[in-house]
Backbone bond lengths (Angstrom), bond angles and torsions (degrees), N, CA, C in turn:
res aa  C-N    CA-C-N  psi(-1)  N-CA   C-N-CA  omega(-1)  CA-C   N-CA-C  phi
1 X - - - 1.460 - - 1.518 108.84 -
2 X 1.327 132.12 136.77 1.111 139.73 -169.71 1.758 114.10 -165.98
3 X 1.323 102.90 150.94 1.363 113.16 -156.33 1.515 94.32 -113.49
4 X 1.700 116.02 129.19 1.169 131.41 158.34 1.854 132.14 -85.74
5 X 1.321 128.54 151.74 1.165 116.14 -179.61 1.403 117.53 -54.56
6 X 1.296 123.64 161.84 1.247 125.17 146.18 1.221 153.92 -62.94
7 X 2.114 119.58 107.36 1.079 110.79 -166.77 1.152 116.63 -153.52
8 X 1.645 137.25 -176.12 1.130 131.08 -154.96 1.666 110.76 -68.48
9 X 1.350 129.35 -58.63 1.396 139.70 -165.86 1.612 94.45 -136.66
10 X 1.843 96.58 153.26 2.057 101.64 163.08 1.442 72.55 -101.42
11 X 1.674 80.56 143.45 1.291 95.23 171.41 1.723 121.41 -100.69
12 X 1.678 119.46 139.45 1.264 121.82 -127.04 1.813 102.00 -61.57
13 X 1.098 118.54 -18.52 1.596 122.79 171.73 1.099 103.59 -52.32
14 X 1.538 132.09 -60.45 1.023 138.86 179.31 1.513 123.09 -31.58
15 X 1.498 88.82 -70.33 1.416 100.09 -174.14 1.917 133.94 -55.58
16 X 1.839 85.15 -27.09 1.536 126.10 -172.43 1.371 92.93 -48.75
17 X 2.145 92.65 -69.26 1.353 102.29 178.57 1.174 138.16 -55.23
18 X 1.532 129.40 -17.34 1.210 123.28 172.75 1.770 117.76 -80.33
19 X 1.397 103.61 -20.45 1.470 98.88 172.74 1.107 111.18 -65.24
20 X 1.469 127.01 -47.71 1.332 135.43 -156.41 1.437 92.68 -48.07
21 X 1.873 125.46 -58.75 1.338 129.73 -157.34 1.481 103.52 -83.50
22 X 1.597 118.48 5.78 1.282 102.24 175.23 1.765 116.52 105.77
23 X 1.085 123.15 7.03 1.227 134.63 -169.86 1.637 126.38 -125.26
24 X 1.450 131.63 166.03 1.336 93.34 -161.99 2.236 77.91 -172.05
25 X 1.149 114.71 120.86 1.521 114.08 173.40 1.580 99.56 -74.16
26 X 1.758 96.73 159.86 1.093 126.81 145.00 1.471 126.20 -130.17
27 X 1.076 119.66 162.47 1.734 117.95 171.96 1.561 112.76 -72.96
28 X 1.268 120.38 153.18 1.669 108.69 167.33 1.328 94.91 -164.11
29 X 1.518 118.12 103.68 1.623 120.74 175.12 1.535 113.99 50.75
30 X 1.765 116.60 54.63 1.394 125.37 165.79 1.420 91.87 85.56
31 X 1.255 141.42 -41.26 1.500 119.95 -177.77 1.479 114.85 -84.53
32 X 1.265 103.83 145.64 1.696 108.81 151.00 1.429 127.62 -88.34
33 X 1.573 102.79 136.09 1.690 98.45 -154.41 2.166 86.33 -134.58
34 X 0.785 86.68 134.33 1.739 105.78 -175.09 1.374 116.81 -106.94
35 X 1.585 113.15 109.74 1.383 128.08 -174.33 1.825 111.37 -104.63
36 X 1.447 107.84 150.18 1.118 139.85 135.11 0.975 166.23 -104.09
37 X 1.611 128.24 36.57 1.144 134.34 -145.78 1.517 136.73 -42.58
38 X 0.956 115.79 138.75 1.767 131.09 -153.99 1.386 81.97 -60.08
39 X 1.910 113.36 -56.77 1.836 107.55 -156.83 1.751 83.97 -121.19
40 X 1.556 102.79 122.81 1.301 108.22 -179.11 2.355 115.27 -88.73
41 X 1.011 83.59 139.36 1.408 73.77 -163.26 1.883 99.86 -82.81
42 X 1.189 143.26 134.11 1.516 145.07 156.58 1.215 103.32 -117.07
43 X 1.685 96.05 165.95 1.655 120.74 157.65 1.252 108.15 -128.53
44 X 1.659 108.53 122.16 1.392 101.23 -170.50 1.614 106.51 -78.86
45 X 0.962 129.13 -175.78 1.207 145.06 -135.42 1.538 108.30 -140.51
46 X 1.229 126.80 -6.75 1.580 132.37 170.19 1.245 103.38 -111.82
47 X 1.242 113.76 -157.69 1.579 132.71 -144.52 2.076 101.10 -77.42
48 X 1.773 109.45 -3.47 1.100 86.14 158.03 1.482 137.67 -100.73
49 X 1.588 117.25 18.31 1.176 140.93 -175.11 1.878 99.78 -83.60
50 X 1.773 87.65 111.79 1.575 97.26 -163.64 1.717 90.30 -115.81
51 X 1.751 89.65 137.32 1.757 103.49 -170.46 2.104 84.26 -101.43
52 X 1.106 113.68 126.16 1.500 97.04 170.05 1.802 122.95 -76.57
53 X 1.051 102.63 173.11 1.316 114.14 -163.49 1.544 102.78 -54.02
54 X 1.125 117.27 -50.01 1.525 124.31 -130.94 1.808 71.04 -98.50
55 X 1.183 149.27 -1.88 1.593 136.17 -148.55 1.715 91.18 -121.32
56 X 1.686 107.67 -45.51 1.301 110.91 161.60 1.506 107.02 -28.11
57 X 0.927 121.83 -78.83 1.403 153.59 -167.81 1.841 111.70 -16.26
58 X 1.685 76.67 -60.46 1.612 106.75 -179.92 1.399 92.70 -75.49
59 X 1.226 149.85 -59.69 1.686 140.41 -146.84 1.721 92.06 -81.76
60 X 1.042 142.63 -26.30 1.424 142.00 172.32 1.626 110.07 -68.06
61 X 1.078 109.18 -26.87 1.863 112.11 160.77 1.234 127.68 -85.86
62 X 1.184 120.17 -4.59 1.381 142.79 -154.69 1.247 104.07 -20.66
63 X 1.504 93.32 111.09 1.786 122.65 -166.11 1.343 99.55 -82.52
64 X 1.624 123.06 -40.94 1.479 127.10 -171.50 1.418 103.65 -116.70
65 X 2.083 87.93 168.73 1.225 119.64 -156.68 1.804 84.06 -88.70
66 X 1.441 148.95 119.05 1.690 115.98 160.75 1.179 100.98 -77.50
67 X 0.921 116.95 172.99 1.806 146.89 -163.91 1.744 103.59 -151.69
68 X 1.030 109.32 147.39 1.757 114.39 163.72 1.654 115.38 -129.82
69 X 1.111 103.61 109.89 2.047 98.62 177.66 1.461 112.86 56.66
70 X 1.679 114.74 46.44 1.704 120.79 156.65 1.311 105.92 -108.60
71 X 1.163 128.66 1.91 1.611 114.81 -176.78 1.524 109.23 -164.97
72 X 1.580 99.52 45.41 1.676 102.71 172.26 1.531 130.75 -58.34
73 X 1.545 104.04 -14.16 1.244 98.17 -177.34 1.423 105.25 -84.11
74 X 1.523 109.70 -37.27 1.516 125.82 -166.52 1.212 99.23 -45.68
75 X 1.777 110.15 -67.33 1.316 120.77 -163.16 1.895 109.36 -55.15
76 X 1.252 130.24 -57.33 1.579 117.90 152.49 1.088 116.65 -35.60
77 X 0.881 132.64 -47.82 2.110 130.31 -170.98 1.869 96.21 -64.79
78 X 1.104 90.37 -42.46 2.226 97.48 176.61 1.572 119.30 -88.53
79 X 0.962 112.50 -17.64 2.053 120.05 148.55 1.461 116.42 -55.67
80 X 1.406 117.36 -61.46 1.258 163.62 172.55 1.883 101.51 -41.89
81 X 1.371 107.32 -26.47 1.419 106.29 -159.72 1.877 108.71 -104.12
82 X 1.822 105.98 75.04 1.549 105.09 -160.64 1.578 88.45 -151.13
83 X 1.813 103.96 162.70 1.215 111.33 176.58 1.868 99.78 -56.26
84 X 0.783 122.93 -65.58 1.601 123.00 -161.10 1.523 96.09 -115.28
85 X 1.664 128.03 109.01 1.089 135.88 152.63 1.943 129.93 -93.53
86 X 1.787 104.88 151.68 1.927 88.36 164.58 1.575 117.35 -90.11
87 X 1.237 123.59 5.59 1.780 139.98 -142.81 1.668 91.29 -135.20
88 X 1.793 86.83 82.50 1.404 103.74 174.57 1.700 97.95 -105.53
89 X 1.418 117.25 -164.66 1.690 141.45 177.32 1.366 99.47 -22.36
90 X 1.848 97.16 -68.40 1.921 104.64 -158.76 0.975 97.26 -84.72
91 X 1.630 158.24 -30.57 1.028 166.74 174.47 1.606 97.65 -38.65
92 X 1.244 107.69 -74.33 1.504 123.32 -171.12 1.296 111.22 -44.04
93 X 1.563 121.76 -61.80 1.292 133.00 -157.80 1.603 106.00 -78.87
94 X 1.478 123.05 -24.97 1.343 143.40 -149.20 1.720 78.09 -98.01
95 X 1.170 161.82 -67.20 1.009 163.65 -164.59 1.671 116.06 -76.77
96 X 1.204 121.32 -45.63 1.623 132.87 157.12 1.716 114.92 -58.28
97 X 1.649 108.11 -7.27 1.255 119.42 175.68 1.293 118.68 -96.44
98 X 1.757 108.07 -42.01 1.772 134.46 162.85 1.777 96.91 -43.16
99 X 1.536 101.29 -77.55 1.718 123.00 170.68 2.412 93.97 -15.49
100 X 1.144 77.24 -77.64 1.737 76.49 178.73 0.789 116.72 -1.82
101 X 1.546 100.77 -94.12 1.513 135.39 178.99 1.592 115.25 -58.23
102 X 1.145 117.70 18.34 1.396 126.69 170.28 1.428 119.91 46.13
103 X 1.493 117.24 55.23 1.287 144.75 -179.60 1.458 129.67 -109.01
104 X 1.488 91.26 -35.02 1.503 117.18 174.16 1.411 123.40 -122.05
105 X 0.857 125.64 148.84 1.798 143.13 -146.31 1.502 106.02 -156.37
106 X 1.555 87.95 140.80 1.633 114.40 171.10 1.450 105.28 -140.02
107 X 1.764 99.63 137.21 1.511 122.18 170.76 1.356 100.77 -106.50
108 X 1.499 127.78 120.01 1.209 135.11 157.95 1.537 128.16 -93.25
109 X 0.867 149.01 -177.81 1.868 170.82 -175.55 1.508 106.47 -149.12
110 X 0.936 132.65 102.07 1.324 151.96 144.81 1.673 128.95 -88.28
111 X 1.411 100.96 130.26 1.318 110.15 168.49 1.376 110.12 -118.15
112 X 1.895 113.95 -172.18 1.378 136.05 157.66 1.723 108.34 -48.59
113 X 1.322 112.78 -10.57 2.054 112.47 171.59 1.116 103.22 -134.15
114 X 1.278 133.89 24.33 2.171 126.40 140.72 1.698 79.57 120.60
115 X 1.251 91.22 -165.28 1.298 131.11 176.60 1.422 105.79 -48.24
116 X 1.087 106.04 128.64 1.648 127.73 -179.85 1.484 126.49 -101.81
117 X 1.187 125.71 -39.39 1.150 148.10 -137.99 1.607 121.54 144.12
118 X 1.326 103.49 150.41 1.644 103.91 179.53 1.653 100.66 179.87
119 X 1.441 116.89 -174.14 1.745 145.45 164.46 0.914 102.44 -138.80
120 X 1.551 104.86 172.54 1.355 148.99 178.60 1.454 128.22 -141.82
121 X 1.156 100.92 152.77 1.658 87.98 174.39 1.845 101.33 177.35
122 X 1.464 99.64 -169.16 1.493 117.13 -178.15 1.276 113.24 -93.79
123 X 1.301 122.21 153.00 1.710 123.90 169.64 1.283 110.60 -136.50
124 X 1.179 138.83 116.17 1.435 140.38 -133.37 1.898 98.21 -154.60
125 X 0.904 141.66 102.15 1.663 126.85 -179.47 1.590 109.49 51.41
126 X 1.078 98.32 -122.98 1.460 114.39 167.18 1.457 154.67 -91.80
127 X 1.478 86.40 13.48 1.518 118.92 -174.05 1.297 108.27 -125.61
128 X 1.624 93.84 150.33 1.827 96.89 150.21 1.476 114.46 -162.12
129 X 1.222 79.66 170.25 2.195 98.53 -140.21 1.959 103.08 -108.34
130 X 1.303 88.86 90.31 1.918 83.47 -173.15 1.139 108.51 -70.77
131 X 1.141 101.84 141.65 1.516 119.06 168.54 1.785 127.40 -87.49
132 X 1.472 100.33 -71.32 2.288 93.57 172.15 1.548 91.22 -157.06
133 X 0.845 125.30 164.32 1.058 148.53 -148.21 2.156 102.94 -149.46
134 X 1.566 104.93 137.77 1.484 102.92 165.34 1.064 127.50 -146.80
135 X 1.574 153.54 163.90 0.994 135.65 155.04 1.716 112.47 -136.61
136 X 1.170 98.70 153.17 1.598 115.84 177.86 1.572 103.37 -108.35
137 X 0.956 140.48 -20.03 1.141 146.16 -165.15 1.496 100.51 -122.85
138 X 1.963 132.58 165.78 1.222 132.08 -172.00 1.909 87.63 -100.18
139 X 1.180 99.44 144.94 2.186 133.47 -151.28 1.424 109.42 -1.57
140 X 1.712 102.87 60.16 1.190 115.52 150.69 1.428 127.73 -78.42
141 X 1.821 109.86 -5.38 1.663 108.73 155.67 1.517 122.98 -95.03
142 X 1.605 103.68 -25.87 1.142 92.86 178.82 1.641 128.82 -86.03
143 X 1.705 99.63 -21.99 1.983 103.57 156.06 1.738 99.10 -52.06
144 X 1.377 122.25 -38.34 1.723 111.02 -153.83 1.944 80.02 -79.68
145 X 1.135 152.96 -90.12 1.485 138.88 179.10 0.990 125.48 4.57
146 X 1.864 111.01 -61.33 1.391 122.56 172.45 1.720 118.65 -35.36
147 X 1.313 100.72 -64.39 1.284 130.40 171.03 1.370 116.73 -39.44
148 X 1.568 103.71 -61.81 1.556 92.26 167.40 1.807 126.10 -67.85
149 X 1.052 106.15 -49.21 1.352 97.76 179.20 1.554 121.30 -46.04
150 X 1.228 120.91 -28.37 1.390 123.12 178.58 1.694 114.36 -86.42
151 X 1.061 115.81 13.50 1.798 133.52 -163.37 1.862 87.56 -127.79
152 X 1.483 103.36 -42.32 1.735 113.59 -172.14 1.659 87.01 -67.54
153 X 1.509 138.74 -70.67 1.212 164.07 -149.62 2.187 93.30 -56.62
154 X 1.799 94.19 -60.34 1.393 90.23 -162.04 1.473 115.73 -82.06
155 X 1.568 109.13 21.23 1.588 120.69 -176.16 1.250 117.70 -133.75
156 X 1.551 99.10 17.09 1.356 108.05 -174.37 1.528 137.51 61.79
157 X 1.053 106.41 22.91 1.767 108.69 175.55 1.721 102.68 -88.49
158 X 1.298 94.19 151.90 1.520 127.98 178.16 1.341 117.53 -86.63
159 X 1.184 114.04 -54.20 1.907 139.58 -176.14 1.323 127.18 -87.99
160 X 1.810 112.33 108.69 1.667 95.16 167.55 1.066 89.01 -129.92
161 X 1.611 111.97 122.37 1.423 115.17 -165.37 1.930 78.78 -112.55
162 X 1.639 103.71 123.35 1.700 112.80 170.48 1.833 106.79 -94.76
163 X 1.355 128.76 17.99 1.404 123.74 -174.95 1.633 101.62 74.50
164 X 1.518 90.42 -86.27 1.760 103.12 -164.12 1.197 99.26 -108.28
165 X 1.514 116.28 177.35 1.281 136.12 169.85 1.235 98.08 -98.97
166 X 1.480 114.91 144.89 1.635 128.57 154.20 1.465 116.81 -143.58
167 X 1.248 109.33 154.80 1.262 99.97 -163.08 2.122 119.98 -60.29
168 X 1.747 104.85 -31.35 1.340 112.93 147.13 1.416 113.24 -21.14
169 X 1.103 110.86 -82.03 1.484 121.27 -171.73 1.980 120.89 -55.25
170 X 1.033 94.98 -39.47 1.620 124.11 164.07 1.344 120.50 -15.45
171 X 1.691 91.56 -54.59 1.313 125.09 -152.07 1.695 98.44 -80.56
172 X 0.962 104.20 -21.16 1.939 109.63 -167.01 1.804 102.75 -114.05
173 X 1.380 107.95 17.54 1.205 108.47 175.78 1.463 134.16 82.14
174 X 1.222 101.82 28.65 1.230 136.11 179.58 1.657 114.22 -42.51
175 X 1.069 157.80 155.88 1.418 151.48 121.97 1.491 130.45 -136.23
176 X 1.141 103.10 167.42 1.492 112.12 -168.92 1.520 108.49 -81.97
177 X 1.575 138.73 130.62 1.548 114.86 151.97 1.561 111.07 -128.95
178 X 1.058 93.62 169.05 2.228 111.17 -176.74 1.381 89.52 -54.35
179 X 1.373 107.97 139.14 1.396 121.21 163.33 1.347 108.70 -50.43
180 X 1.119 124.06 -19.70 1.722 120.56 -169.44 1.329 112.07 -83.61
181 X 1.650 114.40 -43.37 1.176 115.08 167.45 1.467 130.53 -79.99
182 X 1.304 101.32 -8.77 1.667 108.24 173.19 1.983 110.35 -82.94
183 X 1.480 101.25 -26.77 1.560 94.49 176.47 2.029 97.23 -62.52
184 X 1.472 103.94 -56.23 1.250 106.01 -170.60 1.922 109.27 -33.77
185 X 1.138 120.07 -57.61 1.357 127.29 -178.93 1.347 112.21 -36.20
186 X 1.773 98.81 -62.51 1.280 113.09 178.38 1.433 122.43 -50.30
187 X 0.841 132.59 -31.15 1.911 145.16 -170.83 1.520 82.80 -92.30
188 X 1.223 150.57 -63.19 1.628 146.16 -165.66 1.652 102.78 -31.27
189 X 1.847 99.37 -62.31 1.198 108.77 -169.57 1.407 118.95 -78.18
190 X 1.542 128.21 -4.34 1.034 146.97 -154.51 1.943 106.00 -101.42
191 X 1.625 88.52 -39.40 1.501 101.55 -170.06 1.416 131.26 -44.28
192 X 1.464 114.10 -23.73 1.347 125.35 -171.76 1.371 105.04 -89.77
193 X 1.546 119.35 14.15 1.429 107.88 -167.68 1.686 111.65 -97.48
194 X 1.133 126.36 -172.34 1.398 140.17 -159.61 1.858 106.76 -81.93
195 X 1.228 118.11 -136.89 1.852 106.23 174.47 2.007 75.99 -109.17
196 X 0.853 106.71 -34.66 1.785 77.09 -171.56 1.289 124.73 -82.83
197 X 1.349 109.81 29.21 1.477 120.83 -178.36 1.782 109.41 50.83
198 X 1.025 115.93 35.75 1.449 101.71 170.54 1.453 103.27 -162.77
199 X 1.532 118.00 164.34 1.625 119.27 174.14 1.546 100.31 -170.12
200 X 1.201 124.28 165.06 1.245 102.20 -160.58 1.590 101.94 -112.27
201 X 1.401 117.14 156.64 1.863 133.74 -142.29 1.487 78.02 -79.05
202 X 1.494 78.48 165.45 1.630 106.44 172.61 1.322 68.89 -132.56
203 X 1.745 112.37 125.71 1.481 142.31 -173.26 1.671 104.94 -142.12
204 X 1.151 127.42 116.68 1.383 114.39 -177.58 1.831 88.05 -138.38
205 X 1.439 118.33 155.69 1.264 120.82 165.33 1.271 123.86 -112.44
206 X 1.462 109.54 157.24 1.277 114.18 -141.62 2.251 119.87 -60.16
207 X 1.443 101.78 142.33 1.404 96.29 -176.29 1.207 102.26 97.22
């Protein structure tokens, strides 16, 4: 872990590149500080990806509108919106810049009063790398998850790397693995890529 100077945007090579090796900034009091976690948290993506009962419930009423990549900034600006956040200035803009270049993605929930809830994250080969997740409304993040994983499923990705485990996440079958075996994953899904290890996803959401 190591701390870089202070500056306006990472620039999206940068950032590209640190996924590729497995790594991923956050903000912490004006610096950017770059993690790897020892035990990487995923949700796999086949038949052990568990929707709970009571959430079923809710996605069979389907309270929201989904959306895919109409309000990426919004949805960061509403991650972003907590006593103690990592999605400061450069954070924001440095990722709405990825977003650009069509690297980064947002699943929203919309109603008849805006934006509800949603994520974000990376799309890299065959993976993708969530970032935070929010809701204003009750499992308006976890319908927006749902959503993605079945958009992750119908586009063929392998990888949902969530950083950490939380018990949120837990709940849908979440687990922890060794950094050693999570690089391995990562290079699986990575393999089909170009000499600069990257190209940009074919990401579509679900339906």
């Amino acid at each position: 872990m190591s701390e870089s100077p202070k500056q306006e945007v990472l620039p999206p090579q940068v950032l590209l590149g640190a996924y590729a090796q497995g790594v991923f900034p956050m903000a912490d009091h004006g610096e950017i500080v770059w993690f790897s976690p020892i035990m990487r948290g995923v949700i796999p993506l086949d038949e052990r990806f568990h929707v709970p009962r009571g959430l079923r419930k809710a996605l069979r009423k389907k309270p929201f509108e989904i959306r895919w990549d109409t309000a990426f900034r919004e949805v960061m600006e509403c991650c972003a919106e907590r006593e103690e956040t990592w999605i400061d200035e450069v954070i924001l803009e440095s990722y709405c810049l990825l977003h650009d270049w069509g690297y980064a993605h947002s699943v929203e929930c919309w109603d008849e009063e805006g934006l509800q809830g949603g994520l974000y994250g990376v799309a890299m080969g065959r993976g993708f790398f969530g970032e935070s997740m929010f809701s204003k409304k009750t499992d308006a993040s976890k319908i927006a998850l749902v959503h993605l994983v079945e958009g992750l499923r119908a586009s063929g990705f392998e990888l949902l790397d969530t950083q950490w485990i939380t018990p949120h996440l837990r709940q849908f079958g979440a687990v922890e693995v060794p950094r050693e075996e999570y690089h391995r994953m990562l290079m699986a899904v990575l393999d089909d890529q170009d000499s600069g290890g990257i190209r940009p996803p074919e990401l579509r959401g679900p339906g």
